[in-house]
mmCIF file of the C-alpha atoms, coordinates in Angstrom:
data_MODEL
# 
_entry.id   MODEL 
# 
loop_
_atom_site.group_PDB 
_atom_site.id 
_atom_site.type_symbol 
_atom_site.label_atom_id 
_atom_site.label_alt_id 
_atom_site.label_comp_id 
_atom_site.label_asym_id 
_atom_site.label_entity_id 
_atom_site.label_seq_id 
_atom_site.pdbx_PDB_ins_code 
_atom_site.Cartn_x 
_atom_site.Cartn_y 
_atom_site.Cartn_z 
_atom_site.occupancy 
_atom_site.B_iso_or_equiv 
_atom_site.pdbx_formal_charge 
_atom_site.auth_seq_id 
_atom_site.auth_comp_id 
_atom_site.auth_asym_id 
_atom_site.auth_atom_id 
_atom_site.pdbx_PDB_model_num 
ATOM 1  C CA . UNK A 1 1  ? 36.742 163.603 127.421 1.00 0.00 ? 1  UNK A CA 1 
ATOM 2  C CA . UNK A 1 2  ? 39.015 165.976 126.431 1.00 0.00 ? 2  UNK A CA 1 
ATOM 3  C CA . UNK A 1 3  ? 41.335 163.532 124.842 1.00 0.00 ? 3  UNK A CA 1 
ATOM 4  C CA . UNK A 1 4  ? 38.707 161.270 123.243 1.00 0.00 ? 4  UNK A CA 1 
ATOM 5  C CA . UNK A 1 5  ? 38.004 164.924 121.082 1.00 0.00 ? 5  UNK A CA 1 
ATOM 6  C CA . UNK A 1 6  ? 41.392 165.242 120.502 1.00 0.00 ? 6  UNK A CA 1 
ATOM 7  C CA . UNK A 1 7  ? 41.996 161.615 119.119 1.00 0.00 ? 7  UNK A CA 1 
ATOM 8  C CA . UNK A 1 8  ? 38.665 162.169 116.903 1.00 0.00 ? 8  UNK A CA 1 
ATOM 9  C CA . UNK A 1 9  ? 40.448 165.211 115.315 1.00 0.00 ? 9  UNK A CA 1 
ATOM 10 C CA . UNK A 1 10 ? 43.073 163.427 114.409 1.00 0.00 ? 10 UNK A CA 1 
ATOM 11 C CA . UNK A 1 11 ? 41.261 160.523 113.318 1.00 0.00 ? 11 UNK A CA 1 
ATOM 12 C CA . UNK A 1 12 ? 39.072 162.544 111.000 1.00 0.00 ? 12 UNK A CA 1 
ATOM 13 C CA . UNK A 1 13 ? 42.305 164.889 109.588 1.00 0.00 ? 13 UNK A CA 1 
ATOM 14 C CA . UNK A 1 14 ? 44.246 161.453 109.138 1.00 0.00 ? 14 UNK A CA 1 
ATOM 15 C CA . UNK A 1 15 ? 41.428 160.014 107.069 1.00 0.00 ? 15 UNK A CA 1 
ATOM 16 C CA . UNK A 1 16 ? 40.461 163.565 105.200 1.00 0.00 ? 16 UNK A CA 1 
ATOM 17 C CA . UNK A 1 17 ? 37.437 163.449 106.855 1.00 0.00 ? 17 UNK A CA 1 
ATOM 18 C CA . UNK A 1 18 ? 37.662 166.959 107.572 1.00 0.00 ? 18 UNK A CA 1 
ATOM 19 C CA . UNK A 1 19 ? 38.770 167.966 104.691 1.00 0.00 ? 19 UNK A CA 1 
ATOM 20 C CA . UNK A 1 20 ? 35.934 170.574 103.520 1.00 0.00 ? 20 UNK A CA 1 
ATOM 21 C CA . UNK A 1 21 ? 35.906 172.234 106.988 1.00 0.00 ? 21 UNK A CA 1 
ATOM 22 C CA . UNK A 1 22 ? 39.673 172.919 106.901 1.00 0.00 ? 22 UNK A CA 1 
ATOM 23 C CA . UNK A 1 23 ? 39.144 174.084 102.993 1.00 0.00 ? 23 UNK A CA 1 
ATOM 24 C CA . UNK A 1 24 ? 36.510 176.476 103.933 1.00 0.00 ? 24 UNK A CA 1 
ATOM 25 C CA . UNK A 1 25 ? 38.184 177.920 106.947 1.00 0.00 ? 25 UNK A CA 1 
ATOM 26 C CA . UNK A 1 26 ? 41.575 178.599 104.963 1.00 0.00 ? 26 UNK A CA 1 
ATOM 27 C CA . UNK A 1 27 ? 38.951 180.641 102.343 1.00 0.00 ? 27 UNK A CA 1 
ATOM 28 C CA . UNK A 1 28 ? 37.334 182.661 105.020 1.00 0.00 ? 28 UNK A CA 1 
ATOM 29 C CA . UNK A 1 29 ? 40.529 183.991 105.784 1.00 0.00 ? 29 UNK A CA 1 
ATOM 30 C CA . UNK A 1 30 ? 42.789 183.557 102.866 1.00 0.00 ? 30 UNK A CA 1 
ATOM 31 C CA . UNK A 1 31 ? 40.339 184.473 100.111 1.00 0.00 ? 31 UNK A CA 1 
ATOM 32 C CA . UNK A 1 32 ? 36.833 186.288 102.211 1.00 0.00 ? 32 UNK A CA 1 
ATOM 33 C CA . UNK A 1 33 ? 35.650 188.637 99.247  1.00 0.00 ? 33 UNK A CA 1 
ATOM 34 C CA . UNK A 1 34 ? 35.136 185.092 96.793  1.00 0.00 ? 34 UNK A CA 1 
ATOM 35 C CA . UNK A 1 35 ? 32.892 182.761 97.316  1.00 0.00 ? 35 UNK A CA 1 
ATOM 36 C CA . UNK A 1 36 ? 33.517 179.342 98.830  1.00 0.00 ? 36 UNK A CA 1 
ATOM 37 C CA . UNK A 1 37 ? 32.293 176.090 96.796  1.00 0.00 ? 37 UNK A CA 1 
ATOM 38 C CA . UNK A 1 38 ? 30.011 174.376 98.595  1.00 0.00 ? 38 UNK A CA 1 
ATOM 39 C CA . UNK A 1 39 ? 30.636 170.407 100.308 1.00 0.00 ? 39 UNK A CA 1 
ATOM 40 C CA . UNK A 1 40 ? 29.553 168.749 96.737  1.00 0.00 ? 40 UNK A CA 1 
ATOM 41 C CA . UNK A 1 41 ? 31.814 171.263 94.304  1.00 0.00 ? 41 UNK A CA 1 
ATOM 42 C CA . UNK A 1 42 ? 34.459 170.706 96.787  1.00 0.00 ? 42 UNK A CA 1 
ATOM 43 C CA . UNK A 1 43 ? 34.273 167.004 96.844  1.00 0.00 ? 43 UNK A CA 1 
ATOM 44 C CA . UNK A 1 44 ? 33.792 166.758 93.187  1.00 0.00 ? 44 UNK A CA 1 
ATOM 45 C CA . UNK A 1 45 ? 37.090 169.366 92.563  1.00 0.00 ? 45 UNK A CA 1 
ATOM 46 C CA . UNK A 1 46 ? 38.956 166.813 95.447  1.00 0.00 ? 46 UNK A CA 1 
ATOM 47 C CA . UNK A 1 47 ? 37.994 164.088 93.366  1.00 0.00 ? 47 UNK A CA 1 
ATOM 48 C CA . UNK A 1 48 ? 39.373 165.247 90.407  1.00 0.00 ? 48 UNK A CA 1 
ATOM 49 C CA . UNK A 1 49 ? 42.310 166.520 91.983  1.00 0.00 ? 49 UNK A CA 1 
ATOM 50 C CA . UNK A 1 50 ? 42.905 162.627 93.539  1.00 0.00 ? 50 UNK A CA 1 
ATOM 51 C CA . UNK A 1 51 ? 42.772 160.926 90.012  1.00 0.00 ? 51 UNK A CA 1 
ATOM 52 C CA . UNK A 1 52 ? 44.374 162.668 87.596  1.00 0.00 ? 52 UNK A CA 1 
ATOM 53 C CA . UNK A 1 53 ? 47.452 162.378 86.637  1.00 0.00 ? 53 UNK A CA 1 
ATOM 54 C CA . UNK A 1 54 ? 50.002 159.610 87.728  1.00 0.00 ? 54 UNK A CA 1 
ATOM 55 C CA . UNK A 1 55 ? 49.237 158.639 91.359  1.00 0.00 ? 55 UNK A CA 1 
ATOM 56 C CA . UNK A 1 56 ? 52.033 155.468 91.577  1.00 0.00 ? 56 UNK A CA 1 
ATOM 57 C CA . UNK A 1 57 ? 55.692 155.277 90.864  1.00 0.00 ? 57 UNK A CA 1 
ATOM 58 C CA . UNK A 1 58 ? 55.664 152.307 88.403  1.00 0.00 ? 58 UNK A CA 1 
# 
């Protein structure tokens, strides 16, 4: 059981599944007097951050 978590894990940090949950743990301890955006600022601000700008070499 133990290893079927451990594959999920990675399965959902390979795919940036877990993206928000990682985000919001770094800003409980990295930033804790702000507050955190919630999932859909976060997704919308990932979005942005994923298209713009050149994404391709050629």
């Amino acid at each position: 059981m133990n290893i079927l978590k451990k594959l999920w894990a990675y399965i959902r940090q390979a795919s940036g599944d877990d993206a928000y949950e990682r985000y919001y743990a770094h800003h409980q301890l990295n930033h804790s007097k702000s507050e955190p955006m919630n999932r859909a600022e976060y997704f919308k601000y990932w979005q942005k951050n994923k298209w713009t700008g050149v994404t391709r070499c050629c």
